[in-house]
PLY file of the C-alpha trace (Angstrom):
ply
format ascii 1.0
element vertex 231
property float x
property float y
property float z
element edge 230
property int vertex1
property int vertex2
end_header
57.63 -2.87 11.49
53.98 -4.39 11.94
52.40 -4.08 8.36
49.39 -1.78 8.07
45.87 -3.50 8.41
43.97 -2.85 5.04
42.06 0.31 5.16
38.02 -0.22 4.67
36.35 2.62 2.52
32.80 3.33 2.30
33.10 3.52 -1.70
33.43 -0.67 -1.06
30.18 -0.65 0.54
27.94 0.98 -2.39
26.87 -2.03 -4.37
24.97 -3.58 -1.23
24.26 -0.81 0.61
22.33 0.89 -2.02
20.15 -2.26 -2.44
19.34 -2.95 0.98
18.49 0.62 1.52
16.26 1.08 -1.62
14.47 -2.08 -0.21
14.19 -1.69 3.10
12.62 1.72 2.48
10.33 0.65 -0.10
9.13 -2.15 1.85
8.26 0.35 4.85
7.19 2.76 2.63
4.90 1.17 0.04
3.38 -1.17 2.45
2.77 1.17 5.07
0.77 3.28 2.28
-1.09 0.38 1.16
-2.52 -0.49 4.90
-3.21 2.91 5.60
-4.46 3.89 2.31
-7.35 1.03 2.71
-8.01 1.73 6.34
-8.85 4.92 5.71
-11.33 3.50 3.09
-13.20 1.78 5.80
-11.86 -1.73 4.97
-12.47 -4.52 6.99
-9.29 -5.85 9.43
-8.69 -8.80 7.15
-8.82 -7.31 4.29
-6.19 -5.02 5.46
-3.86 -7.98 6.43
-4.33 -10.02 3.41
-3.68 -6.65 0.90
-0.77 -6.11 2.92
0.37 -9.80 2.70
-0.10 -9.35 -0.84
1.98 -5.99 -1.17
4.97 -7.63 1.17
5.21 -10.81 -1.82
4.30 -8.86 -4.73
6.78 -6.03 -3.59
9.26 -8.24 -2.63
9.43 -10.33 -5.64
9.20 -6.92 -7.91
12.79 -5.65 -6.03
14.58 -8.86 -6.56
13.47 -8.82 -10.73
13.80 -5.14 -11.06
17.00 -4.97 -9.14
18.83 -8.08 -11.12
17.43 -6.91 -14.47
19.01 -3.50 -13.56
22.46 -4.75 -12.32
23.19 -7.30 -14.89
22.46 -4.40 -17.64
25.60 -3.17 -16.20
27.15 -6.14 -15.84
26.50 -6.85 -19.63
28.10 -3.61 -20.58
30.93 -3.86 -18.30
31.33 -7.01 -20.22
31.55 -5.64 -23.26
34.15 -2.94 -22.34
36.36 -5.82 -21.52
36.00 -8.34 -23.82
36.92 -4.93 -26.53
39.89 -3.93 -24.70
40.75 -7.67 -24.30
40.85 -7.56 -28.21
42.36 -3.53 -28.83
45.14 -5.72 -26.36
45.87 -8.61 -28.69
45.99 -6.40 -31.96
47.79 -3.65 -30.31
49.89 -4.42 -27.92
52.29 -1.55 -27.87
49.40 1.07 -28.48
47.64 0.23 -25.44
50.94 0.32 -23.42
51.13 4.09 -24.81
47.67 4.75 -24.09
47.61 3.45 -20.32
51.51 6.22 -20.08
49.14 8.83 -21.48
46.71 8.46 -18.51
49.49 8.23 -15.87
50.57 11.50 -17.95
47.09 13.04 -17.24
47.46 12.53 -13.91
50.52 13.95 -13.15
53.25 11.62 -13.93
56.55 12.43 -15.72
56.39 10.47 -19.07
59.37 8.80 -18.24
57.64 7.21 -15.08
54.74 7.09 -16.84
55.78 4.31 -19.52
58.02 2.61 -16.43
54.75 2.30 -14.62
52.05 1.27 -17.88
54.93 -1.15 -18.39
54.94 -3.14 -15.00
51.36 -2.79 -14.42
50.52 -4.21 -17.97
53.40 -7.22 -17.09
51.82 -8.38 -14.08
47.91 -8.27 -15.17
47.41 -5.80 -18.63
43.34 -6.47 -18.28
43.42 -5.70 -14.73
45.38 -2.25 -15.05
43.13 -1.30 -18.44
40.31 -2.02 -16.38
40.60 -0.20 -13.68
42.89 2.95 -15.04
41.16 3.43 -18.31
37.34 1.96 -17.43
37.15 2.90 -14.12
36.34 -0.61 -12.73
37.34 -2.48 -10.14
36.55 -5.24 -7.97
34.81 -2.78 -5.10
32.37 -1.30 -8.02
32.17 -4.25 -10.06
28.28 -4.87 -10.38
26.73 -8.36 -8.25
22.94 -8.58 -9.70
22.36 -11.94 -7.40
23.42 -9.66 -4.82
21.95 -6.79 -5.35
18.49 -8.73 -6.51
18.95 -11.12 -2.86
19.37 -7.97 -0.44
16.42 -6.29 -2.25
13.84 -8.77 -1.88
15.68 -9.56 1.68
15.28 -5.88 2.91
11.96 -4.80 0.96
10.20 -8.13 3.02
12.22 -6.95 6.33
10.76 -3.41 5.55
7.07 -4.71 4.59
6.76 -6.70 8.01
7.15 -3.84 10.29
3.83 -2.07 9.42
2.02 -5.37 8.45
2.81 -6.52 12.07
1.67 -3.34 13.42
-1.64 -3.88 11.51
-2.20 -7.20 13.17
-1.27 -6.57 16.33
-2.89 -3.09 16.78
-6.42 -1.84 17.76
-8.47 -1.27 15.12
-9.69 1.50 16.29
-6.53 3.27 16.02
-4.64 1.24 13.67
-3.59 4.58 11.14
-2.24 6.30 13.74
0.12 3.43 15.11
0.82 2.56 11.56
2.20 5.85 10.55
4.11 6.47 13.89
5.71 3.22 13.84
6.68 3.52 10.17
8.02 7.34 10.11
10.15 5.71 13.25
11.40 2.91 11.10
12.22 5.20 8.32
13.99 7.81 10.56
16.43 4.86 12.01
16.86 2.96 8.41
17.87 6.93 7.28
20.11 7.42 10.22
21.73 3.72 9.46
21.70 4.27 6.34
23.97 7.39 6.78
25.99 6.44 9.20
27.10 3.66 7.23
27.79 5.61 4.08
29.62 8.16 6.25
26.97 10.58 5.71
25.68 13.00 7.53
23.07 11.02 9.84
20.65 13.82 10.46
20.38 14.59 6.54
20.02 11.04 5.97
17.19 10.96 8.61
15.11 14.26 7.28
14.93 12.94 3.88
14.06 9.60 4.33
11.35 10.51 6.84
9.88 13.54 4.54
9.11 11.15 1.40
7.71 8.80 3.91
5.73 10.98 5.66
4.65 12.20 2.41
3.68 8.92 0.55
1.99 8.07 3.63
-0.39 11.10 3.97
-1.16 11.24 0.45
-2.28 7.61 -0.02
-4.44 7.84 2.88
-5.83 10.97 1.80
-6.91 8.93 -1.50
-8.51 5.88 0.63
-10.25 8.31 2.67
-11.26 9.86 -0.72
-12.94 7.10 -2.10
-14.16 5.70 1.27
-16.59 8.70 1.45
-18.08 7.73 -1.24
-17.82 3.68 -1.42
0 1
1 2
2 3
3 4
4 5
5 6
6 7
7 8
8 9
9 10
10 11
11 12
12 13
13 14
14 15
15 16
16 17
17 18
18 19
19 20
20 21
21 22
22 23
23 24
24 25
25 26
26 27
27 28
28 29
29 30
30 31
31 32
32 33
33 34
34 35
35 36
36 37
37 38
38 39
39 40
40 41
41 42
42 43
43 44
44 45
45 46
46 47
47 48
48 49
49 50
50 51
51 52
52 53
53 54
54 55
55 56
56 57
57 58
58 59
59 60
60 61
61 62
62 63
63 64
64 65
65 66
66 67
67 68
68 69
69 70
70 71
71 72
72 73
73 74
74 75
75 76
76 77
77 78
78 79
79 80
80 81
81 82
82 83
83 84
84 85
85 86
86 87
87 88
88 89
89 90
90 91
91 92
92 93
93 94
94 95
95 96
96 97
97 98
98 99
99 100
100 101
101 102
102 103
103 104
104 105
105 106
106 107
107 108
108 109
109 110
110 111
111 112
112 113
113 114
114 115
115 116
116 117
117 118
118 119
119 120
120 121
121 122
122 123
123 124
124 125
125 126
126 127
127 128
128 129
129 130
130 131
131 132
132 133
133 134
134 135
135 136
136 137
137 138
138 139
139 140
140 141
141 142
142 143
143 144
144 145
145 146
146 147
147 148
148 149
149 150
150 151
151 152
152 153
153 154
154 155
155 156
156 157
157 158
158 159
159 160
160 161
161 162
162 163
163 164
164 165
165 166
166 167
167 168
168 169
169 170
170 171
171 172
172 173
173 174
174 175
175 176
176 177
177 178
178 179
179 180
180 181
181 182
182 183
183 184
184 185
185 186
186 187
187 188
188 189
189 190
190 191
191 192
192 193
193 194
194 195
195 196
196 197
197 198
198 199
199 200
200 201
201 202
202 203
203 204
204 205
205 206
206 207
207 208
208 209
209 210
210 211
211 212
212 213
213 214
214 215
215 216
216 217
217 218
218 219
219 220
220 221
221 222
222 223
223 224
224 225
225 226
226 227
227 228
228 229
229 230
């Protein structure tokens, strides 16, 4: 009999997805705002481009700190859950083999089968089966701050250099309008890829992604307009 391929879940796909999303929709997002918030004030074309230069480094740079401080907090306490249940399994060995029966218990095991299990699980790897039966970690959810800082700055720079290239490449005359189209398109494929990938539903995914946009968008522009009037 052909052995069973191993079985991909989207659970395994959180870490990095959640990263690259949060920066890749930032990046549109924020730096979108910014160019559209200053051409409504009247600004000059280059001093659109550099303040959106500006926003893509400074934003970037932001998501890779912000997102490594973040994850290695977690990292730090995930830590520290193991390094105490490393020592509650040198000073009781025998206690933590009850404890680890007394989840199998919760779950639905006979007690019997319950202690048979906690015992070969804790023979082969006693950390390992702690960890993941009693903490709730494992090596899908186990938290990657160089990863999670590398595809934020990655994605948030991806994201900022849609709009900014629209902005350089666009007529001046009618560079808010091309901005916000071609940004509320971005956003409504990053929502639907997004989705998809989380084995979501692609056209919730989509609506919400586009909505804050849309939102951020019009209200930042409304506030360069503003204070263009009276510049």
């Amino acid at each position: 009999m052909t052995p069973r391929s191993k079985e991909t879940h989207y659970s395994g796909r959180a870490g990095w997805l959640r990263a690259a999303v949060l920066g890749a929709n930032d990046g549109i997002i924020s730096t979108s705002s910014l160019l559209l918030g200053i051409a409504a004030a009247h600004s000059a074309h280059g001093n659109i481009m550099v303040a959106g230069t500006a926003g893509l480094v400074a934003g970037a740079m932001s998501m890779a700190a912000g997102e490594y401080v973040s994850v290695h907090s977690q990292a730090d306490i995930e830590q520290a859950d193991l390094k105490r249940e490393r020592a509650e399994l040198k000073a009781d060995d025998a206690g933590e083999h009850r404890e680890l029966a007394e989840i199998y218990v919760a779950r639905g095991l006979e007690r019997a089968l319950a202690r048979q299990v906690a015992d070969q699980l804790m023979a082969h790897d006693a950390l390992g089966a702690h960890a993941r039966d009693e903490l709730g970690l494992s090596e899908a959810n186990r938290s990657r701050p160089i990863q999670a800082a590398l595809a934020s700055a990655a994605t948030f720079a991806c994201g900022a250099a849609l709009p900014l290239l629209v902005a350089a490449i666009a007529p001046a005359a009618n560079l808010i309008p091309y901005i916000a189209g071609t940004s509320i398109v971005c956003l409504a494929l990053l929502g639907g890829l997004a989705a998809g990938a989380g084995g979501a539903d692609v056209l919730t995914g989509v609506r919400r992604v586009t909505f804050w946009g849309a939102l951020a968008m019009a209200t930042t522009a409304g506030i360069g307009a503003l204070f263009g009037t009276f510049a």
